[in-house]
C-alpha positions in Angstrom: -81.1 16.8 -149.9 -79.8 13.7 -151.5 -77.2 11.7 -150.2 -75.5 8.9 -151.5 -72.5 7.2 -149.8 -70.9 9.8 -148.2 -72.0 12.6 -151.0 -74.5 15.1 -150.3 -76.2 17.1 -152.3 -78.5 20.7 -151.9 -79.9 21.1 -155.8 -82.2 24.0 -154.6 -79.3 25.4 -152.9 -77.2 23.9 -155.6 -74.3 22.8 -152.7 -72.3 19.5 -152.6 -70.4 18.2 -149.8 -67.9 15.0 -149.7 -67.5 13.6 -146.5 -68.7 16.3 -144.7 -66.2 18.5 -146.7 -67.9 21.2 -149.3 -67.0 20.7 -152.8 -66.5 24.0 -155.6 -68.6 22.7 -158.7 -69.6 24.6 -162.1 -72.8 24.7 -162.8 -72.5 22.0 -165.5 -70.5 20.0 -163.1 -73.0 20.1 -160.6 -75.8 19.0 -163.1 -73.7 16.2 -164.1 -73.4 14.8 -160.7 -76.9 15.5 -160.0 -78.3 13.7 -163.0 -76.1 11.0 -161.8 -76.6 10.9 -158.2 -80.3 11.1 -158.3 -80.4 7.7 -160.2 -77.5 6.0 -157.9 -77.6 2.1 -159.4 -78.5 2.9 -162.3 -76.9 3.5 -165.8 -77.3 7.1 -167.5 -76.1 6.9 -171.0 -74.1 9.3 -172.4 -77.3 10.4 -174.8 -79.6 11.1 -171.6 -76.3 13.1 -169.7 -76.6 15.4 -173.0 -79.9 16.2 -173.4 -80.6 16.4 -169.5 -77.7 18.8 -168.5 -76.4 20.2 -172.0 -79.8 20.8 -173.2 -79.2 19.0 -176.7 -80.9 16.2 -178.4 -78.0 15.5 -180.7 -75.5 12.7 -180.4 -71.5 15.0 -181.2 -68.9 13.7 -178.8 -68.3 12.0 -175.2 -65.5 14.5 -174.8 -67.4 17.1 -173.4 -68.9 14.3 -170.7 -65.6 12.7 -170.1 -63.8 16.1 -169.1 -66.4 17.1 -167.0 -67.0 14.2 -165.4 -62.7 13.9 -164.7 -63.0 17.4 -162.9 -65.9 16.0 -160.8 -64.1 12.9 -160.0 -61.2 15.1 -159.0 -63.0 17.5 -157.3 -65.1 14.6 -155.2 -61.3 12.8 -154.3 -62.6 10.0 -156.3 -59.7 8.0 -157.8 -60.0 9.1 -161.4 -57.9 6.0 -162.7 -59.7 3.7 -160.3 -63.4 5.8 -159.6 -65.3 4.5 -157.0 -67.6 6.5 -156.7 -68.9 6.9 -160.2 -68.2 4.4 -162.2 -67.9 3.6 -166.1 -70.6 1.0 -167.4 -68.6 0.2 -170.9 -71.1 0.7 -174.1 -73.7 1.7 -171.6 -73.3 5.2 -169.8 -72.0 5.9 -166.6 -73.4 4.8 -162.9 -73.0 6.6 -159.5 -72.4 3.8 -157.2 -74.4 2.6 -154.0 -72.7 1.0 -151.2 -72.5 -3.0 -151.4 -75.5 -5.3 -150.4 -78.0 -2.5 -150.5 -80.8 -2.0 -153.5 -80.5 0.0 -155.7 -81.2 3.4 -154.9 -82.2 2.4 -151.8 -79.8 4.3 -149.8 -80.8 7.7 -151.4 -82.3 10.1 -149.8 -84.2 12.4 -151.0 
């Protein structure tokens, strides 16, 4: 299990859960937020996001990313005008956030 804020996350029994509350994801949308989520603090880019959960080592378009990663915003309650809860790191990649004042990463749990 990994759990990050109030996420939580099964990837051998590919589950997530918000707040105690389960959450429906795809398959790519649960590989999105588990390449995310297990690297809370950190910056993915957009080039590691492709090769790690659509399996290509080509650079096309951030499209596919950015819908994705609005219906796993959606689906996680996350504001997706305002996300909190994974964030965008502008000419960077993206970051799934850890709660203030701790390390980063430190509050994951694997």
């Amino acid at each position: 299990m990994i759990e990050v804020q109030d996420v939580r996350l099964d990837p051998v029994a590919r589950r997530a859960w918000r707040a105690g509350r389960e959450v429906e994801l795809s398959r790519k949308e649960f590989d999105l937020l588990q390449a995310l989520i297990e690297r809370a603090g950190d910056v993915v880019t957009r080039e590691e996001l492709m090769r790690e959960v659509w399996q290509v080592n080509f650079w096309t378009s951030s499209k596919t990313i950015d819908v994705h990663l609005g219906w796993v915003r959606r689906k996680l309650g996350d504001n997706t005008r305002d996300p909190r809860l994974i964030t965008t790191v502008r000419g960077r990649g993206l970051r799934f956030e850890v709660t203030e004042g701790l390390d980063h990463g430190a509050e994951a749990a694997v």
